[in-house]
C-alpha positions, -999 to 999 in steps of 0.1 A, spaced: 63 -881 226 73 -847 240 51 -837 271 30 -804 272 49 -774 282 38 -754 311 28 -728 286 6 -748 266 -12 -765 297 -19 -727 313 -27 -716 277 -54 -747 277 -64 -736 312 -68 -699 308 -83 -706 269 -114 -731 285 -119 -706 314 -116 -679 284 -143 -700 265 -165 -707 291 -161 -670 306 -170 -653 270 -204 -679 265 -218 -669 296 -207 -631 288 -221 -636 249 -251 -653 263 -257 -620 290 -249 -592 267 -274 -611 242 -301 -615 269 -292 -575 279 -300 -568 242 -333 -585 244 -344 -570 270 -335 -534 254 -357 -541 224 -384 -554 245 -378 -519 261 -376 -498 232 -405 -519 218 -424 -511 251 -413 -474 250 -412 -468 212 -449 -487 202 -469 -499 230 -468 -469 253 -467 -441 229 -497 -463 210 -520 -463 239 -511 -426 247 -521 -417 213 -553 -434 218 -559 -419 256 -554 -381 236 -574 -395 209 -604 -405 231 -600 -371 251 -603 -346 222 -630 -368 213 -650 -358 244 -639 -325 246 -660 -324 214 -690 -338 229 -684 -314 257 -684 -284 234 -713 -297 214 -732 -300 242 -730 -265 256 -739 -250 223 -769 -263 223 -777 -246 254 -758 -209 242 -769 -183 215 -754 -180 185 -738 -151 189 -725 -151 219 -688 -150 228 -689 -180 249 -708 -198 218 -678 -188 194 -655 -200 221 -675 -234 227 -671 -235 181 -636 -228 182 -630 -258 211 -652 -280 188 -633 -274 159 -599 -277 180 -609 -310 192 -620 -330 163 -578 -314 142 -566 -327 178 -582 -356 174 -577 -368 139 -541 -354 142 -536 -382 177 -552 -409 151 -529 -405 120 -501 -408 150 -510 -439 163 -516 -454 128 -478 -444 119 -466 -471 147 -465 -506 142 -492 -525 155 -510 -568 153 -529 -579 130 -557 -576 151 -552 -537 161 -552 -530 122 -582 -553 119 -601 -528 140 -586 -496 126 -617 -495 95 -641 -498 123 -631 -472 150 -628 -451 113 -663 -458 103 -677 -451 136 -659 -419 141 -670 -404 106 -706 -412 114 -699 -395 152 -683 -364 129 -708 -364 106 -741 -358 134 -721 -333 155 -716 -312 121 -750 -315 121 -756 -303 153 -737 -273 148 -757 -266 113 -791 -270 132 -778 -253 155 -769 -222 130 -806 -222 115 -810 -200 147 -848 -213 150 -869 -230 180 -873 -263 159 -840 -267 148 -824 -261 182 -847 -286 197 -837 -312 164 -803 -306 172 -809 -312 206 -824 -347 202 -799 -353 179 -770 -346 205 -785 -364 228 -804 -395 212 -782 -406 180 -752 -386 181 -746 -399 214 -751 -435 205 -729 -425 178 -698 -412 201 -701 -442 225 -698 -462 193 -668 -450 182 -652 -446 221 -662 -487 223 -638 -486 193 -612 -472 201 -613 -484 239 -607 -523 222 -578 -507 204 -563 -501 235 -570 -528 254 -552 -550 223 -523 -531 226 -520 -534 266 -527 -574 260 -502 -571 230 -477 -555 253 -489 -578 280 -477 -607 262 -446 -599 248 -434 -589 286 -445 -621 296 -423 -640 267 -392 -615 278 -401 -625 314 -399 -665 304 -366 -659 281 -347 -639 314 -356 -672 337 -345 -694 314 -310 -672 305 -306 -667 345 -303 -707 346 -280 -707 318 -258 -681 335 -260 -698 368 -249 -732 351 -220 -713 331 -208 -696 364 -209 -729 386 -193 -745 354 -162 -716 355 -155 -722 389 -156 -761 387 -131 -760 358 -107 -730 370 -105 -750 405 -98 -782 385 -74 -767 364 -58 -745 393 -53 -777 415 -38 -795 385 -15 -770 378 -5 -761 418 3 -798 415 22 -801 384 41 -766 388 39 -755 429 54 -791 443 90 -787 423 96 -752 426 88 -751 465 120 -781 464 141 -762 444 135 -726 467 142 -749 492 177 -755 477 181 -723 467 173 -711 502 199 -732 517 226 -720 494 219 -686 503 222 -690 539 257 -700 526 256 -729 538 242 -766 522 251 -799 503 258 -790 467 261 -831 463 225 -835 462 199 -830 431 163 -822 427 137 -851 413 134 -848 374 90 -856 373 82 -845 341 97 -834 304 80 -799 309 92 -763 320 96 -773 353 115 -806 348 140 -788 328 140 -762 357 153 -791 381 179 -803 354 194 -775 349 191 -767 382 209 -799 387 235 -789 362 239 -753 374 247 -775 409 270 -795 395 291 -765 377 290 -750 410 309 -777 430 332 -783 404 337 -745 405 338 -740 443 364 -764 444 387 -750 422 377 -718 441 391 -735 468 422 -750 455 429 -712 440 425 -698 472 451 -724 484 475 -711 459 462 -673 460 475 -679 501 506 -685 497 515 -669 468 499 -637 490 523 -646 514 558 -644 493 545 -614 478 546 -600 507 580 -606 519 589 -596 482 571 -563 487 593 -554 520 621 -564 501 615 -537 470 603 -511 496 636 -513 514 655 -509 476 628 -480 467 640 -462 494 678 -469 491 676 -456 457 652 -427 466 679 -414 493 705 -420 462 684 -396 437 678 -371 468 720 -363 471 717 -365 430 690 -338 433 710 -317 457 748 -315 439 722 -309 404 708 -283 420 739 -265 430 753 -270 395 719 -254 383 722 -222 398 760 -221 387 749 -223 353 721 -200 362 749 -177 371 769 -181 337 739 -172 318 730 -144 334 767 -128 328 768 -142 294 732 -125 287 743 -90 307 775 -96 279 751 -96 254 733 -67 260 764 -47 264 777 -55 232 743 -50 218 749 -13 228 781 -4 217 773 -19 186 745 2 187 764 31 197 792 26 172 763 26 143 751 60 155 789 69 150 792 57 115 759 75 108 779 106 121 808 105 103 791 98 73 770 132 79 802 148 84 822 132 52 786 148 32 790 183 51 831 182 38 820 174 5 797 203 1 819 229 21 844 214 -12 822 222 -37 812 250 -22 850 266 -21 851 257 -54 826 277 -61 834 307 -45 867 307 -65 852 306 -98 833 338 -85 866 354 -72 881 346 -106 850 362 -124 857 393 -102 893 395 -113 882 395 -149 860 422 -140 889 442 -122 914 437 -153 887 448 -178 878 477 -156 913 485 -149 915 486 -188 890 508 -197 898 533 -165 934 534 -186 916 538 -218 896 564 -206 923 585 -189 942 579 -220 908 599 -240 904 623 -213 946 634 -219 940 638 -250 909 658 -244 927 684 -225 912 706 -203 875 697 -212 882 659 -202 901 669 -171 871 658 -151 864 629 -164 902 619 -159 895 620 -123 866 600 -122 888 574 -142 914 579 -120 888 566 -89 875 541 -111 909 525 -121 919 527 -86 888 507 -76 894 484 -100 935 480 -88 920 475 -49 892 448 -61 920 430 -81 940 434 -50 906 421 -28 901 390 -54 938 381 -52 935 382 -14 905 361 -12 915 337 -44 947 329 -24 923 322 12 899 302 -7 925 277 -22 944 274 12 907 267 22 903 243 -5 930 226 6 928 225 41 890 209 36 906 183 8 928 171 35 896 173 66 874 155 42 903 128 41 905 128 72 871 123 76 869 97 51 895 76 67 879 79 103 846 66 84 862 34 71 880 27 106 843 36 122 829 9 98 858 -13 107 849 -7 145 812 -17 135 821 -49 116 841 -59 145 815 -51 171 789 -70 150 812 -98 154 816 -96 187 780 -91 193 773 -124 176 800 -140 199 781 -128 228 745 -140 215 758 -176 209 777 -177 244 746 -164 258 721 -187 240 741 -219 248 743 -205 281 709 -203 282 702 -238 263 729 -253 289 712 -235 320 675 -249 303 690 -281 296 706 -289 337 672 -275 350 650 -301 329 677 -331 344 674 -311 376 633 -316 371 636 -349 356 660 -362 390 632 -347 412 607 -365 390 627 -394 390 630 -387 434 590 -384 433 585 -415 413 610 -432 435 596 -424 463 561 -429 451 570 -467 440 584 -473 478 548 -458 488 533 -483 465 560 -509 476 547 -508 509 509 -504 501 513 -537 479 529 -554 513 502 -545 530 475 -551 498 495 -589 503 489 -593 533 452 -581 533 449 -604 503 461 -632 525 436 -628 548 406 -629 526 416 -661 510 421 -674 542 384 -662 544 378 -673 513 391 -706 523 367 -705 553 336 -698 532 341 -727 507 347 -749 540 308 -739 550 296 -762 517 297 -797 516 319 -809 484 325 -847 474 362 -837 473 387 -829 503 400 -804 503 442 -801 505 462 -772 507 479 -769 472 510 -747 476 531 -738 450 574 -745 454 592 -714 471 613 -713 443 588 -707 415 568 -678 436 602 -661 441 621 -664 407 605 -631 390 602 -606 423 637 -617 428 644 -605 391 626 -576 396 645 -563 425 679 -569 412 672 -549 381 658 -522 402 688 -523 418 
């Protein structure tokens, strides 16, 4: 059968300290609760009952009071309708302080009495009404009846009724008397309860506590002794805490006891790997000078590399900056020898028109020869009329005469200027050739400068990509220098990482020595041969 947890025996624990803790609180806030009603019943009935009955009894005399000093006043004087209005006042007042105490509860025995304090105070009402009504007559024999009355009966009367109601106050003082006795018995008897309850909790909680310090406080102060001892760094990790008991705290010690066991077997592969981590350390050390004395073989290689790439660069640097100079010559005679062509073609345009404009102007001269011949014809014609007009047309033979002779010099004129205009003609047919022909060589000069523009571009763009292309394996040697000389940094910083590495699992070695183990300890040491075979690798294909 399974043993109860820790949980389970501090749940019982707590849970009967819980138990007995709530009874002894249940059983005080019920006694609290009784003692509130005996307080309101105190404060709401008793109390307000016999101050009911205190005002009741006072009006009741302020009555007689007033009664008694009209008998002694006129009618009609102030004082006596001052003394009437107090009468009247006091027996509202009292009546009023009656029905109030008759609204609270009250005994048996209080109600008992209730017809006769009401019997005795209507036959008290009923005399001093008939005081006042003698007293009204306004006559010696009625003032002296009303006097006796006052005094003889009606004051038998009053003390009657004030006997009354001075037993219904002494019931409810005995009534209230009583029940504060009962509370007063029911308080000693809970305070002996509580007491009990309290001595009870305290009993059990120091029973249970002791129990529990033994069960739970006896182990764990073993294993913080253990623990204690393995962190000073130092102990015995072959010995094991006492397994008592099938609860939390016995499984605490066997796994404690396990957790101790995993922690030899693991400190002493700790140790055995800081055998191997030693001398492995060490090679890697020597294999570290070893690479650092490569890296910077091959760095001072890559440096002269850098240097004869560099000179190369600016050669190339050189060869493209002719090559692009090249370039932008050609780019403007081609650009000049466009701005040619453009001008030549103008000109070939202007030649045309100056063409067709001769040709022009020699249909016009041709017109004005027509118009010489025909004038020249009709100057004949008329000279021929005016002849044969005789001496009346002898005037008008002259005027012919001019006219024909005009006509002979424009002919003349139009001959003249027909013959310039065709040697004009001509001379501009064979400019306009010219022209023409000096256009198509111009054209010819473009085409070839285009050509040779192109030439230039693609010398200077692989110029260019060459010049790009030895400054990027310039950049990439430098790189290639940097990284070089970096790994020889690195070389040397994992020489000295080795040998710092050395010495902590030498110190390693020291700190596993501080714990005793079951198991000596040997230095374990791997062959030479198998630490060396990959650095060795590694630095032949670096190199």
């Amino acid at each position: 059968m399974r043993a109860p947890s820790v949980r389970r025996k501090l749940v019982v624990a707590c849970g009967a300290i819980a138990l007995i803790t709530g009874a002894v609180g249940g059983g005080a806030l019920w006694a609290v609760s009784t003692v509130d009603r005996a307080y309101q019943t105190l404060a709401r009935d008793a109390v307000p009952g016999m101050t009911r009955l205190h005002e009741a009894e006072r009006d009741m005399q302020r009555v007689v009071a007033a009664e008694r000093t009209l008998v002694f006043m006129r009618n009609d004087s102030p004082a006596a309708l001052e003394q009437k209005a107090v009468h009247a006042r006091g027996l509202a007042d009292a009546a009023a302080h009656w029905r109030a105490y008759t609204k609270l509860p009250a005994t048996e025995a209080e109600r008992q009495r209730w017809r006769a304090f009401e019997n005795a105070r209507w036959r008290w009402e009923a005399s001093t009404y008939e005081v006042l009504r003698l007293l009204m007559l306004d006559a010696a024999d009625a003032r002296k009846d009303a006097i006796e009355l006052s005094l003889g009966e009606g004051a038998a009367r009053f003390e009657a009724a004030r006997t009354e109601l001075v037993a219904l106050g002494r019931l409810r003082q005995a009534s209230a008397a009583t029940q504060a006795d009962a509370e007063a018995a029911r308080i000693r008897h809970l305070r002996g309860l509580f007491a009990a309850g309290v001595v009870s909790a305290f009993a059990l909680a120091l029973a249970l506590g002791t129990l529990l310090a033994r069960a739970i406080a006896h182990p764990l102060r073993d294993a913080v002794a253990r623990l204690k001892d393995l962190a000073d760094g130092e102990g015995d990790l072959t010995r094991r805490l006492a397994v008592t008991g099938r609860d939390e705290v016995g499984e605490l010690a066997r796994w404690f006891n396990a957790f101790m066991q995993r922690l030899h077997a693991l400190l002493i592969e700790v140790r055995h790997a800081a055998d191997l981590v030693s001398a492995a350390s060490q090679h890697l050390s020597t294999t570290g000078a070893e690479l650092a004395a490569s890296a910077q073989q091959q760095a001072s290689g890559l440096d002269e590399t850098a240097t004869a790439l560099g000179q190369i660069t600016e050669t190339f640097k050189q060869t493209a900056d002719n090559a692009r100079r090249a370039d932008q010559a050609a780019s403007g005679a081609l650009t000049l020898a466009a701005k040619g062509g453009d001008v030549v073609r103008e000109a070939v345009g202007a030649v045309a028109d100056i063409d067709g404009a001769s040709k022009q102007i020699a249909d016009i001269i041709g017109t004005i020869d027509e118009i010489a011949f025909q004038t020249n014809l009709l100057a004949l014609n008329a000279a021929v009329e005016a002849a044969r007009a005789g001496e009346q047309g002898r005037g008008f033979a002259v005027v012919a005469a001019e006219v024909r002779h005009l006509a002979q010099r424009s002919a003349t004129a139009a001959k003249e200027i027909k013959g310039l205009i065709q040697d004009s003609v001509l001379k501009v047919e064979v400019g306009s050739g010219l022209v023409d022909r000096s256009g198509r060589t111009l054209v010819e000069i473009v085409t070839s400068v285009m050509h040779v523009t192109d030439i230039v571009g693609a010398i200077a763009t692989a110029s260019g990509a060459e010049s790009r292309g030895i400054d990027q394996l310039n950049r990439a040697v430098s790189h290639m220098d940097r990284v070089t000389r970096t790994n020889a940094a690195q070389t040397e910083e994992l020489s000295a990482t080795a040998q710092a590495l050395a010495g902590e699992a030498r110190r390693l070695q020291a700190l596993v020595a501080r714990f005793t183990l079951d198991e000596p300890g040997a230095a374990c040491l791997l062959p030479p041969a198998a630490l060396a075979r990959r650095p060795a690798d590694r630095v032949e294909a670096a190199a």
